[in-house]
C-alpha positions in Angstrom: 124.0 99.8 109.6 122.7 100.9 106.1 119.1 101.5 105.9 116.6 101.4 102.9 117.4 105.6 102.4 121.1 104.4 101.4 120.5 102.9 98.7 120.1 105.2 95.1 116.5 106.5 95.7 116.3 106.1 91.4 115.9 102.1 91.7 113.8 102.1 94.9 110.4 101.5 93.6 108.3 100.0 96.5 107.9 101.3 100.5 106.3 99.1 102.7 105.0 100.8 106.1 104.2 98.7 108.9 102.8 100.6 111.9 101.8 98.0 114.1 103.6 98.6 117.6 102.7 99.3 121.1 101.6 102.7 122.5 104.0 103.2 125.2 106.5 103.7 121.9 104.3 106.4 120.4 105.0 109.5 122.4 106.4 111.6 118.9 106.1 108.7 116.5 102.8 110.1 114.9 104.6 113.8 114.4 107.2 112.5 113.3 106.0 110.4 110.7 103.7 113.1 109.3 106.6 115.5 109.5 109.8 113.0 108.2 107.9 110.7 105.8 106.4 112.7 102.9 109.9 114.2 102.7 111.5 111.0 102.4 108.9 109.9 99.6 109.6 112.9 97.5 112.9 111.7 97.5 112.4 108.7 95.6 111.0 109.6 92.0 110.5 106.4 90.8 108.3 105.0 94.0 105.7 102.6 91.9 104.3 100.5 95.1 103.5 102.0 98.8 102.1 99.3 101.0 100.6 100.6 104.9 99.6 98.0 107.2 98.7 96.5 110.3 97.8 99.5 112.1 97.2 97.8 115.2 97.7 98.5 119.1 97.4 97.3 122.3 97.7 99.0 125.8 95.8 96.7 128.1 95.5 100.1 130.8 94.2 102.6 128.6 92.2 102.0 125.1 90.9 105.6 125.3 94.7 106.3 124.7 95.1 103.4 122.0 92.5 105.2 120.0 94.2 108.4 120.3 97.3 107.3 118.9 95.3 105.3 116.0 93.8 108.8 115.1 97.3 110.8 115.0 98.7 108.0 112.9 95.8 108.5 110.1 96.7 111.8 110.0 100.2 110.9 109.6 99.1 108.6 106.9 96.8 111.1 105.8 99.6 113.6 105.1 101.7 111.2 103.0 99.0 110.7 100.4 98.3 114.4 100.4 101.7 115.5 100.6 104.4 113.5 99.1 105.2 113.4 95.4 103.4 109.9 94.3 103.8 111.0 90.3 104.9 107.0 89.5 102.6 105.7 91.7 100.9 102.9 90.7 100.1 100.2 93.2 98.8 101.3 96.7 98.0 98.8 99.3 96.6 100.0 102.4 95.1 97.7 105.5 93.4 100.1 108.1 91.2 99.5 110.9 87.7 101.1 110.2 85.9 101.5 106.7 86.1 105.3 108.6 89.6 105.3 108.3 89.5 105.2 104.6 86.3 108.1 105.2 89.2 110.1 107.0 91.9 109.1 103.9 89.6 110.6 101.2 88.7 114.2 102.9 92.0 116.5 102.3 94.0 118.2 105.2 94.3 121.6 105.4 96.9 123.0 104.0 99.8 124.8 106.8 102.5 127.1 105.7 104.8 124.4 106.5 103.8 122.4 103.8 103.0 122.8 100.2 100.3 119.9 98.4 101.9 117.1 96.3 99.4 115.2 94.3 95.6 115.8 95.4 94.4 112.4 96.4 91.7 111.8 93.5 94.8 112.1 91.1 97.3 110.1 92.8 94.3 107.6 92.8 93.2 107.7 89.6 96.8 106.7 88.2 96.8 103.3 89.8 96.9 99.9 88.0 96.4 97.6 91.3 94.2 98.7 94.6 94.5 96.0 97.6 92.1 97.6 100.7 91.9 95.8 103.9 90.1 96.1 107.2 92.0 94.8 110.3 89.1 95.4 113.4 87.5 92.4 114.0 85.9 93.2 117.4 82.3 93.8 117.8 79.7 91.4 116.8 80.5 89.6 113.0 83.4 91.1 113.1 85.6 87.6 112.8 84.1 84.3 111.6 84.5 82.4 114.5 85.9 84.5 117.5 83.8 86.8 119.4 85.9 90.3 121.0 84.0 92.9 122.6 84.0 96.1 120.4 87.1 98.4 120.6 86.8 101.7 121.5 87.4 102.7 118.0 84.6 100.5 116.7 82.4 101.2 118.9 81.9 105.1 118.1 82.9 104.1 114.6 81.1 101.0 113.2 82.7 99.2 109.7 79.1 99.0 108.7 77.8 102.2 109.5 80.8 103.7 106.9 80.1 101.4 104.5 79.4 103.2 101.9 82.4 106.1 102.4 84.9 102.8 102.3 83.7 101.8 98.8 83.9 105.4 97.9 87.2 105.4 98.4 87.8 102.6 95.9 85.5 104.2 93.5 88.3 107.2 93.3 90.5 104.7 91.1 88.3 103.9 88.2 91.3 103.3 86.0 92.7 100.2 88.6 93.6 96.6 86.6 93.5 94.8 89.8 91.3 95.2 93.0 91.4 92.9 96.1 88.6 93.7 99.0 88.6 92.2 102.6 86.8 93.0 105.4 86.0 91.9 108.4 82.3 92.5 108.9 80.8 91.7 105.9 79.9 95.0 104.4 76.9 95.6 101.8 78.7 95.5 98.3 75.8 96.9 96.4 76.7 100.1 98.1 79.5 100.2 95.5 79.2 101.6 92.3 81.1 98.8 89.9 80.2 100.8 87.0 83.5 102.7 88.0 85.4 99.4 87.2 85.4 98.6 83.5 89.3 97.0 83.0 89.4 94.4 85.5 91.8 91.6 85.3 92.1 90.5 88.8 89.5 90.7 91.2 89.5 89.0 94.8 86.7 89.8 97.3 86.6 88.8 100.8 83.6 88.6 103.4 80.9 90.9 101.5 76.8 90.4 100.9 75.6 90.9 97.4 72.7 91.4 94.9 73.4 88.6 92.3 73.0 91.3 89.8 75.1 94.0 91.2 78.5 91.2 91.2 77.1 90.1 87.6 76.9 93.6 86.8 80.5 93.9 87.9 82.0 90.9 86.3 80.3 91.3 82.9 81.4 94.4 82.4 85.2 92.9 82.5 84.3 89.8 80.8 87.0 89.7 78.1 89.6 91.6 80.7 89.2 89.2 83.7 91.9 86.8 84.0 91.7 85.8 88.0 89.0 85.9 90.3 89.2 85.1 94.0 85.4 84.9 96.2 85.9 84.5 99.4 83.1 84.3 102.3 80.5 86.1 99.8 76.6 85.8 100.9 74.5 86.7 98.3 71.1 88.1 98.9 68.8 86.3 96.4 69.3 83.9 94.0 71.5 81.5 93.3 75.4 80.6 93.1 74.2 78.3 90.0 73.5 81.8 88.3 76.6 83.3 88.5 79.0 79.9 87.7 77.0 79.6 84.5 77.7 83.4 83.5 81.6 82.8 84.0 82.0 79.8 82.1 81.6 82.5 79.0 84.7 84.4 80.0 87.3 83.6 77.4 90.5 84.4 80.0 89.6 82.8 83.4 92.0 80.5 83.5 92.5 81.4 87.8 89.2 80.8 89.5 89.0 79.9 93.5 85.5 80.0 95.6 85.9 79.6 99.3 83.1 79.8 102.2 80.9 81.4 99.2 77.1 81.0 100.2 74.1 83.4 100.7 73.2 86.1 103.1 71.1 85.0 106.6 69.1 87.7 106.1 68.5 87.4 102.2 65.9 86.0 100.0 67.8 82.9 99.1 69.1 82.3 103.0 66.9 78.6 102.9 70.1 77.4 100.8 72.5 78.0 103.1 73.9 74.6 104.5 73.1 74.2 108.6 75.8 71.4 109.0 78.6 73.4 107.8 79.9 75.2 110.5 82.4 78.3 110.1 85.7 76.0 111.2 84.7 74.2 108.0 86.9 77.1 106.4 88.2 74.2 103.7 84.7 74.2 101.9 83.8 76.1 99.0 80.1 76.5 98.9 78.2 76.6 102.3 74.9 75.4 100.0 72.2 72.8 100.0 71.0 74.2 96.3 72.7 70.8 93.8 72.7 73.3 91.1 75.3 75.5 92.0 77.7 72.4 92.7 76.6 71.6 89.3 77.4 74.8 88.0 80.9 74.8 89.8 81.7 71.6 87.7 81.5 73.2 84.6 83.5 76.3 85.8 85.9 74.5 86.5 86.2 72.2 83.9 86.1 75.9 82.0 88.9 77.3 83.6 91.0 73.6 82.9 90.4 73.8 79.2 91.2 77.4 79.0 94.6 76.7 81.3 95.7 73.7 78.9 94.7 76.0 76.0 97.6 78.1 77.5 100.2 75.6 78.8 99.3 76.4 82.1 100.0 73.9 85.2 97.1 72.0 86.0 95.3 72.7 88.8 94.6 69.5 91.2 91.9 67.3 92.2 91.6 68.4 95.8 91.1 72.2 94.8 88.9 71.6 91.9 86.8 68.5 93.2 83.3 69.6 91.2 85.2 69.7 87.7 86.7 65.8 88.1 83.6 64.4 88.9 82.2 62.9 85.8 79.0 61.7 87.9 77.9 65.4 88.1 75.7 66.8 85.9 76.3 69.6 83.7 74.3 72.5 84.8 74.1 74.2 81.3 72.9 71.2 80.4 69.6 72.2 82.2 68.6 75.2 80.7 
């Protein structure tokens, strides 16, 4: 059977890694991933796009041993950032299980006399073009939008919250990225991230964050004439209003992909006497979670935006049932207000 590693390593240009198996299989996995890999990625010079994923596992008996194996693998996938030759590198895609796994990603191993450093993280990082982050634990309280699993062991000694701050630092090591896309699971505190790192944006999707209206305007201005696509998923912002921030985009002059889903406003905020008490979180189809008329308002005319600028560029039209707001000609025009 001919494997990936027969094929000319000059036209492979993308790895995907996905670790997601049970324990009872991981007895030298971990050692020999740390050992075999990074040997295996210096043999491929043109290697543009490394996606690591689903790091996931279940051992109903023994979750003390789960998380052992979880931590051998991060160093495993600690070695190959430190240790393989990533000189092409420019798309990494990485979904791990705790914000402290990307802590543990950023801090470099010690170096052995078995192996000699590739690339230093911070400059493998900071040649990237496109940065996708993910966080797979959902246990714990807020940790899933519906479900509720008592915390794993891992989460529970290492909260997502708690490492808030050392996740976004980790995206803050590729200032020179083109496109970034953030989930979580627990919503995490955005304005723990310093956006003034991102100034070349043209894709930006976020996923289940709370925000300071002026920390994501802050972020979006600053890429006003870059920004081509922007995704918000389950964002709560703190204080004002959605209304604010529709009325800001409808200025960018290349938004012509624009999709708001389960956006509404923090429970703990300023603004949290907007948030909508009949939508409930299996209405996953909705876009704003809002009682505040001026951000569906707003929405209108951002959409209507985005459809000029998309027929400006012979674009396919996007439909009535995703853009709802910008076919209603009942609905006011919120710039109209001002």
């Amino acid at each position: 059977m001919k494997t990936i590693l027969d094929a000319p390593p000059e036209i492979i240009d993308l790895i995907s890694i996905q670790t997601g198996v049970h324990v009872d299989c991981l007895e030298t996995f971990p050692d020999d991933l740390a050992t075999n890999l990074p040997v295996c990625l210096k043999s491929l010079p043109n290697l543009q796009t490394l996606s690591i994923s689903d790091l996931v596992f279940s051992h109903p008996q023994s979750s003390a041993r789960s998380a052992k194996i979880e931590q051998y693998l991060m160093t495993a996938i600690q070695a190959i950032l430190h240790h393989a030759r990533l000189d092409n590198l420019e798309d990494l895609r990485l979904r791990l299980p705790l914000t402290y796994d990307f802590a543990t990603l950023a801090k470099a191993p010690l170096p052995d006399e078995q192996s000699k450093p590739g690339n230093d993280l911070p400059t493998v990082m900071r040649r990237l073009r496109h940065l996708k982050v993910g966080i797979s634990d959902t246990s714990g309280p807020g940790g899933h939008m519906i479900y509720f699993d008592p915390p794993t062991m891992s989460q529970a000694q290492w909260p997502n919250v708690r490492y808030a701050r050392e996740f976004f630092g980790f995206l803050e090591m590729a200032p020179n990225i083109h496109s970034l896309e953030v989930s979580c699971t627990h919503k995490l505190d955005m304005d723990k991230l310093n956006v003034v790192k991102f100034q070349n944006l043209r894709k930006l999707c976020l996923n289940r964050l709370t925000v300071s209206p002026e920390h994501l305007q802050t972020l979006l201005s600053q890429n006003q004439t870059a920004i081509r696509a922007l995704r918000l998923n389950a964002i709560g912002l703190k204080d004002g209003t959605w209304e604010e921030i529709f009325i800001s985009l409808c200025s960018f002059p290349r938004l012509t992909q624009f999709w708001v889903e389960y956006c509404g406003y923090d429970p703990r905020g300023a603004s949290s006497g907007f948030i909508d008490p009949s939508i409930t979180p299996y209405d996953i189809a909705k876009d704003l979670v809002s009682v505040h008329r001026g951000d569906f308002d707003a929405l209108g005319d951002l959409q209507r935006h985005v459809m000029r600028l998309r027929d400006a560029a012979r674009l396919t039209q996007i439909s009535r049932e995703v853009y709802q707001w910008g076919f209603m000609p009942s609905l006011d025009s919120a710039t109209s207000h001002e």
